[in-house]
Backbone as CSV, one residue per row, in Angstrom:
resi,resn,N_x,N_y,N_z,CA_x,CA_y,CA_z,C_x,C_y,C_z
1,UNK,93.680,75.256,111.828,94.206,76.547,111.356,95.330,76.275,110.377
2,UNK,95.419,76.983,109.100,96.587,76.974,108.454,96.537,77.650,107.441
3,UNK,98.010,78.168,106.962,98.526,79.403,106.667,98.885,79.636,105.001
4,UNK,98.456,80.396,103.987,98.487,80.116,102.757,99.450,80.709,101.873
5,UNK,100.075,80.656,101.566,101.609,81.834,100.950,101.011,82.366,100.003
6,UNK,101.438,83.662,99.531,100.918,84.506,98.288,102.421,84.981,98.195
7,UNK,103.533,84.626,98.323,104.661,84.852,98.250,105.165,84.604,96.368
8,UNK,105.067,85.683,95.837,105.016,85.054,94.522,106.751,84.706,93.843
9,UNK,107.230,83.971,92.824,108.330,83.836,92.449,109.433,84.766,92.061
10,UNK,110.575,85.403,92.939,111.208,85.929,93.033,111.762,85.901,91.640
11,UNK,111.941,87.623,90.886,112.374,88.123,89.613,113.934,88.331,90.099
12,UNK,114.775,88.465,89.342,116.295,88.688,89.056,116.580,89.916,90.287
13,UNK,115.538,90.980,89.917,116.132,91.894,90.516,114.767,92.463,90.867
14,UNK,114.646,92.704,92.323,113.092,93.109,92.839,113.047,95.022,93.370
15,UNK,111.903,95.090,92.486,111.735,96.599,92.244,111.383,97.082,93.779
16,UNK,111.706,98.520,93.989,111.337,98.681,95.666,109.954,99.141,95.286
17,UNK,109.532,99.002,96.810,107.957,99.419,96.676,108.164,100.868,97.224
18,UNK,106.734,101.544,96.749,106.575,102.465,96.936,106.377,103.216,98.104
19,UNK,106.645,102.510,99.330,106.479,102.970,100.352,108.650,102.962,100.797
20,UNK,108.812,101.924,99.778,110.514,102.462,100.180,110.777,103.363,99.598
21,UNK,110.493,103.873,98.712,111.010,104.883,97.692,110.291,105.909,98.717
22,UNK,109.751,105.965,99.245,109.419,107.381,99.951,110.014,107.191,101.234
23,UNK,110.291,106.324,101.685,111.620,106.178,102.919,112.343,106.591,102.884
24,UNK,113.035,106.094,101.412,114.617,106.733,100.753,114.478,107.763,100.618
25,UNK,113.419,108.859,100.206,113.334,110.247,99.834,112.991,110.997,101.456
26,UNK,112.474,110.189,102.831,112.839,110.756,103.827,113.867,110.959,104.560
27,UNK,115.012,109.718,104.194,115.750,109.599,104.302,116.936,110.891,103.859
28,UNK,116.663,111.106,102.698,117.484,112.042,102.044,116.852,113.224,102.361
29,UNK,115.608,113.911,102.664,115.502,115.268,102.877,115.362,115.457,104.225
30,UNK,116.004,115.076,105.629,115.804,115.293,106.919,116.591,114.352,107.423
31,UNK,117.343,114.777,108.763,118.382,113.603,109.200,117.828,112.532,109.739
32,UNK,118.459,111.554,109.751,118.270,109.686,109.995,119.345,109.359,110.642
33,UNK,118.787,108.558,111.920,120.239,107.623,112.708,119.353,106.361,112.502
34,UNK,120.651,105.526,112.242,119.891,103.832,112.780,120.455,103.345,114.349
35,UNK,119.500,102.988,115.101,119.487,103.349,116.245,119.567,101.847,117.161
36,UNK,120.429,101.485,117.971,120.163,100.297,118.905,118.920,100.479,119.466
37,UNK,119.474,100.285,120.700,118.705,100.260,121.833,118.518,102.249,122.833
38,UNK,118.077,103.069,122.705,117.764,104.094,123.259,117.205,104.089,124.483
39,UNK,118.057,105.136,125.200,117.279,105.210,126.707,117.758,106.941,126.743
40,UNK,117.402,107.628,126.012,117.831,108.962,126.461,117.063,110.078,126.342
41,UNK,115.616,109.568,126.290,114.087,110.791,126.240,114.210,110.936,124.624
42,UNK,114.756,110.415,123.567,114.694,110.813,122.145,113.128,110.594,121.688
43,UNK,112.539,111.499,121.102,111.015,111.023,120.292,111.201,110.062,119.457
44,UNK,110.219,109.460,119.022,109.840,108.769,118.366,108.856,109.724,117.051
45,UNK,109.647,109.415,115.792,109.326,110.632,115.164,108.101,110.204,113.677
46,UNK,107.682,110.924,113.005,106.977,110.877,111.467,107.949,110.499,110.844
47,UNK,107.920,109.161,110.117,108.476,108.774,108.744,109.546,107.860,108.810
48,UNK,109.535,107.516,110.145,110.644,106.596,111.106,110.535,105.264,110.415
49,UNK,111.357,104.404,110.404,111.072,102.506,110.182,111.361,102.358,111.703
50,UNK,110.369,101.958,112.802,110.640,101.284,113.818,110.587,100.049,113.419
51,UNK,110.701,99.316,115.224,110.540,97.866,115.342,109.875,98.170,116.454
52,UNK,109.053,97.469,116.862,107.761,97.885,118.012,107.892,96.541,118.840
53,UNK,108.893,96.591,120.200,109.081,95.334,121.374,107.993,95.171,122.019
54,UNK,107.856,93.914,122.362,106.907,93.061,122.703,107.114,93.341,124.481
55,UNK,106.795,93.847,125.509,107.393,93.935,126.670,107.073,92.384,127.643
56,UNK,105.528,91.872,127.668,105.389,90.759,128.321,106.242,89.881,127.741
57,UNK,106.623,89.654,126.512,107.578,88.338,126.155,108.710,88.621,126.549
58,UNK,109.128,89.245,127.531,110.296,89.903,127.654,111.356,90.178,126.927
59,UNK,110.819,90.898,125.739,111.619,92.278,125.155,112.176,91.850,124.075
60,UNK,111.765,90.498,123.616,112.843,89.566,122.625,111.703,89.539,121.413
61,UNK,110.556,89.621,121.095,109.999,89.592,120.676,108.963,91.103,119.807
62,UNK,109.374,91.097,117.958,108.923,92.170,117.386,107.882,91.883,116.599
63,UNK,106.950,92.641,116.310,105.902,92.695,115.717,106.263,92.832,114.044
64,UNK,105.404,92.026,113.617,106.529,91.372,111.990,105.151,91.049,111.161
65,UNK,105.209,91.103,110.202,104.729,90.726,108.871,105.451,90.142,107.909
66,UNK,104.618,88.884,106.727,104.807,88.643,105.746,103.974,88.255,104.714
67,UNK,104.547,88.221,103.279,103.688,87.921,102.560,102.870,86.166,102.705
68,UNK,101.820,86.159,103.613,101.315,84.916,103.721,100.227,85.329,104.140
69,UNK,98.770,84.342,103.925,97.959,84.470,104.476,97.223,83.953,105.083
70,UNK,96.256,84.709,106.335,95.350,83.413,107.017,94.929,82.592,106.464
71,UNK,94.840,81.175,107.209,93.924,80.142,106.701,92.551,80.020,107.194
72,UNK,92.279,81.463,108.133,91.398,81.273,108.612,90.584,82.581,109.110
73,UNK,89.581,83.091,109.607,89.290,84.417,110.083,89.107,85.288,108.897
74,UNK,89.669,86.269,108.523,89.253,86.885,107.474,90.094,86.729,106.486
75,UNK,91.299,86.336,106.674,92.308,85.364,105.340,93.252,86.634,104.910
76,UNK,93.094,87.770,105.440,94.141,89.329,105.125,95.410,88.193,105.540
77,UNK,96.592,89.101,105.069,98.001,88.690,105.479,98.524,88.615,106.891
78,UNK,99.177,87.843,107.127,99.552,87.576,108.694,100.123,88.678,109.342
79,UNK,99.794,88.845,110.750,100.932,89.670,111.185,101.488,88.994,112.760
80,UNK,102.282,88.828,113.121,102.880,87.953,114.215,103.723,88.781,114.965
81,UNK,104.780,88.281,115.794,105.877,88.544,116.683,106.628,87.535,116.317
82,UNK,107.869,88.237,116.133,108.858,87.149,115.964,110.209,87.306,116.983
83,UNK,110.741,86.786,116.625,112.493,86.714,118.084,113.570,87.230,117.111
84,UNK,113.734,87.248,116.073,115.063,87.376,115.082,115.101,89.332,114.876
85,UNK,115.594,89.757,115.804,115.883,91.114,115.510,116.069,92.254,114.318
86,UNK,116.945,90.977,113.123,117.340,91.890,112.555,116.836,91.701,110.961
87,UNK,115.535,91.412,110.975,114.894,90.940,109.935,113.785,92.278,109.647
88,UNK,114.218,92.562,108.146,113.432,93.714,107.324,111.874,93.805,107.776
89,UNK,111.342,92.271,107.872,110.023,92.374,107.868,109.609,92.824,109.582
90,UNK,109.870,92.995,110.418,109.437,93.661,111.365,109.921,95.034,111.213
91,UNK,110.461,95.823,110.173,109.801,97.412,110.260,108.564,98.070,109.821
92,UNK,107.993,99.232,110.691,106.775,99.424,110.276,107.447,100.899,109.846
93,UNK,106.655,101.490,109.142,106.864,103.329,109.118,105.619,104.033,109.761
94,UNK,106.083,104.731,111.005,104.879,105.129,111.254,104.681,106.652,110.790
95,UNK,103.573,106.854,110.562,102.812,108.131,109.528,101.606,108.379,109.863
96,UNK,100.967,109.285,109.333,99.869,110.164,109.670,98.508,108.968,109.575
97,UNK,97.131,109.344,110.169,96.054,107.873,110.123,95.353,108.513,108.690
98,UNK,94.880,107.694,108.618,93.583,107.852,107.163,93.010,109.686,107.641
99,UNK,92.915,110.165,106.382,92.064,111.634,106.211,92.704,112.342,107.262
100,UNK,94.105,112.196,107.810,94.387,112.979,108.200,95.720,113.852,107.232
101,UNK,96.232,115.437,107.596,97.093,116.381,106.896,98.252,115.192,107.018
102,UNK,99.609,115.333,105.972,100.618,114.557,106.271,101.539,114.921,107.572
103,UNK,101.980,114.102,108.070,102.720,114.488,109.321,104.483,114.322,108.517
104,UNK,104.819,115.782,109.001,106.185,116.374,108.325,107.125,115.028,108.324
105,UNK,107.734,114.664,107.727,109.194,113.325,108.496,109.927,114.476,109.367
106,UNK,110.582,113.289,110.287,110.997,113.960,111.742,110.216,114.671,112.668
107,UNK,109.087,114.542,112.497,108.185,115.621,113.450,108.017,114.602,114.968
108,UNK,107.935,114.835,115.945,107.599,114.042,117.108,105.933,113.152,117.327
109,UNK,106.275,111.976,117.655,104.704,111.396,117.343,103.957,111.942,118.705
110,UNK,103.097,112.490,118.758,102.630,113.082,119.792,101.445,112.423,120.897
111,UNK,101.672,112.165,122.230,100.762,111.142,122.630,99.448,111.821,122.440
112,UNK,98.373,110.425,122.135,96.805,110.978,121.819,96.918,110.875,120.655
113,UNK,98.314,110.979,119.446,97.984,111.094,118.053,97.973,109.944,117.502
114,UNK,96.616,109.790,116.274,96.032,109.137,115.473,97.138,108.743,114.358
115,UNK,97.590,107.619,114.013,98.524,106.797,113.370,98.206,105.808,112.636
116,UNK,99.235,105.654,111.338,99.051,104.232,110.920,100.444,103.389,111.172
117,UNK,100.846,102.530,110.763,102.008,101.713,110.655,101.780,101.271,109.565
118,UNK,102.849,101.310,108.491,102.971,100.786,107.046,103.891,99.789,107.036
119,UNK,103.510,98.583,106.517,104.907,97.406,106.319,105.652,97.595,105.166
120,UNK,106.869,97.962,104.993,107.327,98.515,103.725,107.917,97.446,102.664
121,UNK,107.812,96.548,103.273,108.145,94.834,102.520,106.546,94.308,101.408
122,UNK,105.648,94.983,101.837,104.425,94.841,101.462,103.744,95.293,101.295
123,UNK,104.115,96.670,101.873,102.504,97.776,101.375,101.622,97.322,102.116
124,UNK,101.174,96.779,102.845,100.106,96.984,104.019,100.087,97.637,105.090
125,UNK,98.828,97.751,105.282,99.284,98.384,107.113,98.224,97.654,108.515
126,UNK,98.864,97.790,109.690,98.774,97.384,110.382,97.234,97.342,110.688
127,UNK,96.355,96.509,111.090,94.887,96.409,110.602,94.280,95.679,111.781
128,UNK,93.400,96.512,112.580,92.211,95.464,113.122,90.814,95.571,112.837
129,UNK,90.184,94.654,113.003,87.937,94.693,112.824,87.980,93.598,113.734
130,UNK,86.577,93.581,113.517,85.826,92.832,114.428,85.662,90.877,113.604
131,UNK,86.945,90.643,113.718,86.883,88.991,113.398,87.928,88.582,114.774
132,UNK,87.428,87.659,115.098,88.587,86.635,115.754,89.404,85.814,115.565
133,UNK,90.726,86.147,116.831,91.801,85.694,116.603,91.827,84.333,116.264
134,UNK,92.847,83.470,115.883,93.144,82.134,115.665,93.625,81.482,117.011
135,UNK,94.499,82.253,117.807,94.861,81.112,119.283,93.781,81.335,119.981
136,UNK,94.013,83.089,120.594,93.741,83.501,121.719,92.051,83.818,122.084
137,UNK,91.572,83.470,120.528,90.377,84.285,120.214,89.464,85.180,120.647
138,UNK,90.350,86.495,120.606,90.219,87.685,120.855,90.157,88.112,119.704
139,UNK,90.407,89.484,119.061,90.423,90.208,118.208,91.364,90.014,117.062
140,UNK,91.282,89.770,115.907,91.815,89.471,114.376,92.850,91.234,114.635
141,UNK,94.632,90.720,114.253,95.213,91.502,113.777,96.154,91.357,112.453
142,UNK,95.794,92.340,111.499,96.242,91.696,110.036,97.112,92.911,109.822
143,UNK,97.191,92.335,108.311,98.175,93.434,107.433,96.796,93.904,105.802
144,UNK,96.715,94.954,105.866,95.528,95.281,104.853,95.804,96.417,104.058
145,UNK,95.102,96.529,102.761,95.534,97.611,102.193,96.203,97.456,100.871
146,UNK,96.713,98.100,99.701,97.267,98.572,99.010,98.333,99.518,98.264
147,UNK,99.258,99.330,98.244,100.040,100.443,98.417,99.944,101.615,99.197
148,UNK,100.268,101.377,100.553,99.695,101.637,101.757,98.677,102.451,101.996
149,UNK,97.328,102.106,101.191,96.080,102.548,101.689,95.118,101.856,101.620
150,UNK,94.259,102.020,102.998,93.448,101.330,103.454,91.831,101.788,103.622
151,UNK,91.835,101.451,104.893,91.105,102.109,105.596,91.273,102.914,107.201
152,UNK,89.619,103.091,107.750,90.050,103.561,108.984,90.171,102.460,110.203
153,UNK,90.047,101.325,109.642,90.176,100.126,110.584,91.931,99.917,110.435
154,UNK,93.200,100.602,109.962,94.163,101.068,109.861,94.796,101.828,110.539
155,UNK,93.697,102.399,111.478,93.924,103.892,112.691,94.182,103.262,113.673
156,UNK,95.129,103.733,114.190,95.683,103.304,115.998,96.082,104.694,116.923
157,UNK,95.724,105.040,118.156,95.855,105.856,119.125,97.205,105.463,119.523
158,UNK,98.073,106.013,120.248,99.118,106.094,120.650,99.436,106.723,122.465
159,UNK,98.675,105.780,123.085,99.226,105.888,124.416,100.000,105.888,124.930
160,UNK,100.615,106.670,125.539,101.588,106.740,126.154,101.704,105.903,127.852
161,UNK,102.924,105.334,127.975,102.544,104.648,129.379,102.421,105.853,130.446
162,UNK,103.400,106.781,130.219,103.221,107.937,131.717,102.634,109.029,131.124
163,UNK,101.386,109.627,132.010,100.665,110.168,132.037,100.878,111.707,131.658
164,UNK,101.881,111.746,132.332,102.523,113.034,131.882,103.351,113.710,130.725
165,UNK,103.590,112.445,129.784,104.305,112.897,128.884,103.722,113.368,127.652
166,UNK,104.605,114.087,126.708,103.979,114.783,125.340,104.020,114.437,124.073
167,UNK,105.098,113.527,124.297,105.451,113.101,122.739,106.077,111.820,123.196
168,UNK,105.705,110.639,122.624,106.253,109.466,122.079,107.990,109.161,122.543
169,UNK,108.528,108.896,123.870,109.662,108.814,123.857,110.153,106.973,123.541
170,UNK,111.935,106.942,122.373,111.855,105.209,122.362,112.377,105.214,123.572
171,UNK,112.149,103.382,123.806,112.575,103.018,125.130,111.161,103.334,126.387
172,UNK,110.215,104.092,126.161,109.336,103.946,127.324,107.935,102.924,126.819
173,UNK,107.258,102.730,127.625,106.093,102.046,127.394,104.746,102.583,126.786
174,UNK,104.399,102.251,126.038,102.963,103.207,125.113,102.456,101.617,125.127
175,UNK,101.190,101.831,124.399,100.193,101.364,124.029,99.337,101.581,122.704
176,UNK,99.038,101.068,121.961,98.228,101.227,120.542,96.847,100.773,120.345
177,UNK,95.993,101.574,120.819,94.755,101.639,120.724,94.074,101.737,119.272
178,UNK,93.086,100.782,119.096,92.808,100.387,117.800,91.369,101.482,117.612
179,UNK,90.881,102.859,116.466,90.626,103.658,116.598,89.249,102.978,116.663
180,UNK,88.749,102.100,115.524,87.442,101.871,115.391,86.390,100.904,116.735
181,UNK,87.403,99.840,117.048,87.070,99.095,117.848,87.634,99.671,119.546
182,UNK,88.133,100.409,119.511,88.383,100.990,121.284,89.808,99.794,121.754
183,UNK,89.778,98.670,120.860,90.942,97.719,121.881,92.298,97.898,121.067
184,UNK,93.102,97.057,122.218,94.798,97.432,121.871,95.200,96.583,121.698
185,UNK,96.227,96.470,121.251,97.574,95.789,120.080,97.870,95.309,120.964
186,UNK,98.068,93.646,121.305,98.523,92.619,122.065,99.376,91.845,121.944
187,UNK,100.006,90.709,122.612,100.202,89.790,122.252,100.434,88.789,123.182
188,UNK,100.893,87.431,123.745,101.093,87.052,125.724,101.803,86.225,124.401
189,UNK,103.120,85.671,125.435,103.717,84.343,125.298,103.475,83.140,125.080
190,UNK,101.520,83.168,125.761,100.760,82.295,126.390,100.413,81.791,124.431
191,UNK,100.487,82.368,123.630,99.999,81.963,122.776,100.666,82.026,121.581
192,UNK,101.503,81.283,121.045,102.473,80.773,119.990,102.157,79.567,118.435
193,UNK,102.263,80.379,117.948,101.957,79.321,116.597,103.206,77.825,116.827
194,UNK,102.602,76.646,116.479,103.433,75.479,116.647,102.834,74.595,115.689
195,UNK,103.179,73.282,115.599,103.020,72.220,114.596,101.740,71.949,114.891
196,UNK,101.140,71.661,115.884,99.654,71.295,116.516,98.819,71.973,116.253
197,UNK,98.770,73.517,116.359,97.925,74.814,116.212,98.155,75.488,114.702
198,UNK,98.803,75.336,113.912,99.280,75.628,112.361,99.953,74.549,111.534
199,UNK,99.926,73.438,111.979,100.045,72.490,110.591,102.059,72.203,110.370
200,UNK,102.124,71.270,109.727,103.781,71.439,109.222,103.840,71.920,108.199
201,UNK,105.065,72.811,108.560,105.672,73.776,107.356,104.978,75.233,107.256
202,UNK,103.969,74.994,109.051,104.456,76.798,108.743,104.948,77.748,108.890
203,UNK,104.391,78.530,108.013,105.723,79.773,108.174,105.899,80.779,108.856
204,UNK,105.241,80.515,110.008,105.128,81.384,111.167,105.675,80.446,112.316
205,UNK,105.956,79.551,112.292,105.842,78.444,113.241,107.434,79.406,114.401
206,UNK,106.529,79.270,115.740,107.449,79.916,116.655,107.228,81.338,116.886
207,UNK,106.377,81.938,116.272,105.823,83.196,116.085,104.848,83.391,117.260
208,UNK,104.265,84.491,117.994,103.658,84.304,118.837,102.677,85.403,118.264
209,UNK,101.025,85.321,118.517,100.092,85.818,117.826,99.248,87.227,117.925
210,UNK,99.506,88.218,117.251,99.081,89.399,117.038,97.900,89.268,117.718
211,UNK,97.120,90.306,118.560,95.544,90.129,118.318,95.313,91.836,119.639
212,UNK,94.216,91.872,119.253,93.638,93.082,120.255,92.980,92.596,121.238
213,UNK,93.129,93.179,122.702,92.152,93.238,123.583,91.278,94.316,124.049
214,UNK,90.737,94.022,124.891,89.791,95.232,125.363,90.310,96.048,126.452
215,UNK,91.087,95.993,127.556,92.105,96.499,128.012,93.054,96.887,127.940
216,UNK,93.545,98.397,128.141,95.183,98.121,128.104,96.036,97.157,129.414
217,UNK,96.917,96.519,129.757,97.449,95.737,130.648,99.046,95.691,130.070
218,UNK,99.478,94.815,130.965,100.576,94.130,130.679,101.050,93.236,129.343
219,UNK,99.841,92.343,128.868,99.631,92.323,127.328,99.829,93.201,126.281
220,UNK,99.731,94.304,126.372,99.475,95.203,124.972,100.466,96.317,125.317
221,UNK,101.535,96.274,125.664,102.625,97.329,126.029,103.601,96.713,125.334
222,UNK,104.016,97.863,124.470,105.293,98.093,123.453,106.238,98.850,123.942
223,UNK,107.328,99.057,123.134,108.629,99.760,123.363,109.065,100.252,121.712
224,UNK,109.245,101.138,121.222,110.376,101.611,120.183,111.791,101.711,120.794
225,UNK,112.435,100.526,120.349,114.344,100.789,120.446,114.738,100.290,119.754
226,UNK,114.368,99.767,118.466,115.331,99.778,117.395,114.587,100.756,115.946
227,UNK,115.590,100.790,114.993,114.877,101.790,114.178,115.837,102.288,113.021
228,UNK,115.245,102.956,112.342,115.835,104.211,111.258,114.995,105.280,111.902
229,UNK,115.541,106.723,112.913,114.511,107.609,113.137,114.759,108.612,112.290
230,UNK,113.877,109.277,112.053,114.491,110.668,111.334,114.008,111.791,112.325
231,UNK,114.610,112.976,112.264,114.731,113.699,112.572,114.692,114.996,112.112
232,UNK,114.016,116.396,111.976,113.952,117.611,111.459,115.060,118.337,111.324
């Protein structure tokens, strides 16, 4: 297995992408907190930059992208878990799924609702099909797309861990059900990029590996508590 950079040579001064420029403009028309750690029933809202916690790695671990690509499987851009908190590339924006109406910024993400996650460092979005993983070999999870549009292999469900709830609270446990294929957004400890399994010098090395299963479990449970949320 090994990992190919498309990281191209940094210009003087780097233009924002178009998925920040519409951050910044959510930013400015609806209120925004940047947020620690939350435990107080707050939603999880439309147009937000989360960071999406890893719960089996115990809690240290965010779901991250960069410009690099597989060396292997279908060769889309990587997407991993990483440990370093406070790094740009683990925010996603989450927003309305393919062919669906736009979802307002600040609106509450509602459990059952159909979603994408946009990487705003890259313009991709969060992506599964039917290729297999590189460790665990389970299900291929990438970064795909174009100025954040894709497809419907881009769509994720939004489970909620308790049964009873209505909307997306940060700080509780959900799940991200992948729309086309039925499986969810994973990841175990059990399986970590290293010198043996990715080669020297890569750039994931210590990263632990994206992929879908066919169950929800203890594997595929997230948390939102860090963030930019906005609010109506």
């Amino acid at each position: 297995f090994f990992l190919v950079s498309t990281r191209r040579k940094a210009s003087k001064m780097k233009r924002p992408t178009a998925l920040a420029s519409l951050l910044s403009l959510s930013l400015l028309s609806v209120g925004a907190s940047t947020s620690d750690i939350d435990h107080d029933g707050k939603p999880v809202t439309c147009g937000s930059a989360i960071k999406l916690t890893h719960v089996e790695s115990g809690g240290g671990y965010y779901l991250n992208s960069e410009s690099a690509k597989m060396g292997s499987g279908s060769g889309q851009q990587i997407v991993s878990l990483i440990s370093k908190r406070n790094k740009s590339s683990s925010l996603w924006v989450i927003r309305e799924a393919n062919n669906d109406e736009i979802c307002p910024p600040g609106e509450p993400i509602k459990c059952g609702q159909q979603v994408r996650l946009s990487h705003p460092d890259t313009e991709k979005n969060l992506h599964s099909h039917l290729v297999r993983s590189p460790l665990s070999r389970q299900q291929e999870v990438s970064g795909f797309g174009e100025s954040m549009e894709g497809d419907t292999g881009d769509d994720w469900i939004v489970v909620c861990g308790n049964s009873s709830d209505k909307v997306l609270e940060r700080a509780k446990k959900f799940h991200l059900q992948h729309v086309d294929t039925r499986r969810y957004l994973a990841a175990s400890s059990e399986y970590k990029f290293n010198q043996s399994n990715c080669g020297g010098g890569c750039p994931i090395m210590n990263h632990l590996e994206a992929h879908c299963r066919s169950s929800a479990d203890k594997y595929t449970e997230f948390k939102v508590e860090l963030g930019v949320h906005l609010s109506m």
